[in-house]
N, C-alpha and C positions, 0 to 999 in steps of 0.2 A: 438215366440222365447223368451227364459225367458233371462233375461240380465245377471243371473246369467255364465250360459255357456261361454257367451263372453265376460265376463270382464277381463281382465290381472289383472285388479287393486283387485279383490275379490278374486284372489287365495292367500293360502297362503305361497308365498315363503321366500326362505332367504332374497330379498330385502325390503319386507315386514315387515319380522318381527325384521328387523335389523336401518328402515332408520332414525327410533328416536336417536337412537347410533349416527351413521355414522354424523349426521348435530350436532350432540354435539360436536364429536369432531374437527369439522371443523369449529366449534366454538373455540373452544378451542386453537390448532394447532395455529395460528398467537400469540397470547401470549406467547406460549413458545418461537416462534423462536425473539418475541419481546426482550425479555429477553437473551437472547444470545445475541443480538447484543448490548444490552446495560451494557453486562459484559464481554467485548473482553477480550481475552487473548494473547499478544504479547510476540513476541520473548522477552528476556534479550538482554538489550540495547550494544553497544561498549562501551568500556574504555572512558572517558569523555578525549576531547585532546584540546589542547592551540593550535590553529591557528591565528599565529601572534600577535593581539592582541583580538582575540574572542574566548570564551569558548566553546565549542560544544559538544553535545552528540548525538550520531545518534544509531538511531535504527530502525533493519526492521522490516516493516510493518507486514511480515508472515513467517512462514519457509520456503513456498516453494519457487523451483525456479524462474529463469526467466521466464518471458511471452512476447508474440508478441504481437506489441503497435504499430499500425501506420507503422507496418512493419519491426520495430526495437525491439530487444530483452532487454527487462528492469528489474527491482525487485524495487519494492516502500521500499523508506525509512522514517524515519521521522526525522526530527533536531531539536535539540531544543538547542539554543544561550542564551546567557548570559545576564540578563535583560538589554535594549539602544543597543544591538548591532544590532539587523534586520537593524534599519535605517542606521545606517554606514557601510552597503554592498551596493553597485553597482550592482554586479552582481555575482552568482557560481553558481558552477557546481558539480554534484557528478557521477563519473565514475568509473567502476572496469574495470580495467587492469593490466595488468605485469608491464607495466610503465607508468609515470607519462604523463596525455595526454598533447595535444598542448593546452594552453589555448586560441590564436586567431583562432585554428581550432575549439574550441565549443562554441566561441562565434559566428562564423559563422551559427552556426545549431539554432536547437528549441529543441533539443532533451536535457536532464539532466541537468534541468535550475530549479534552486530554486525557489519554489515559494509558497506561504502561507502570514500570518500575524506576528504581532509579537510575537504572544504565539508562534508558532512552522510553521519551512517550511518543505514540502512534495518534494519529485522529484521521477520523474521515471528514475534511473539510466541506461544507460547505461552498458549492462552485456552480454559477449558471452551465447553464451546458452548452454554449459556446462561447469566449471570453470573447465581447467584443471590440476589447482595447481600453486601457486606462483606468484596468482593475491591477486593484493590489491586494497581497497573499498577508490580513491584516492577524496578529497573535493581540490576545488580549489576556491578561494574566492578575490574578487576585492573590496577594499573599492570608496568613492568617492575623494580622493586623486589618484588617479592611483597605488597603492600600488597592489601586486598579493600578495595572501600565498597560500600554500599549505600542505597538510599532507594526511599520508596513514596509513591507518588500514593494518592489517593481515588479510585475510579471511582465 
């Protein structure tokens, strides 16, 4: 029997003639996607707002919606405070609602709890899973004085 007849590898097909390509660009392919993630493109941030006595900017992470988190509907944001102010919070919260939420009811939870360094804090906000109009994207902030503030965006 000659080896030729039975080799897969001896005919010539399109995987053949094609698998110099295909491992090129599967070379290649992680590069690009390198590159996109090292050139995010984020939503435009909220109006920068005075909470009490901290500056804050907050901006989402993406445009799209909510997502299921531990079972809870959320949307990532990002904050970014006023230089010295990370340390002078205790503890916030960021939640979208119609009104303003209980602050000892989410300090009771885990769920929309500030957290990061002091360049910028991240949270997974609290968000019905489809805004039905006339909610607001509310921050609620506890220094180590026992002081609360609070303020609400427009969504």
């Amino acid at each position: 029997m000659s080896r030729r007849s039975h080799s897969f590898w001896q005919k010539s097909t399109f995987w053949q003639k094609n698998k110099f390509k295909f491992s090129g660009l599967v070379l290649i392919l992680p590069f690009w996607f390198l590159y996109q993630s090292m050139n995010p493109v984020f939503p435009p941030a909220l109006p920068k707002a005075t909470v009490g006595p901290f500056e804050v900017t907050v901006s989402p992470l993406t445009e799209d919606g909510a997502y299921l988190h531990h079972g809870e509907w959320v949307k990532d944001y990002y904050l970014q405070l006023c230089v010295g102010c990370v340390e002078k919070i205790r503890q916030g919260f960021l939640v979208v609602s119609k009104q303003a939420p209980d602050f000892q009811q989410l300090s009771q939870g885990h769920s929309s709890v500030l957290h990061g360094t002091v360049h910028g804090l991240h949270v997974h906000a609290s968000t019905p899973e489809k805004l039905q109009g006339g909610e607001k994207l509310w921050l609620l902030l506890e220094d180590w004085q026992g002081k609360r503030y609070q303020h609400g965006w427009d969504l």
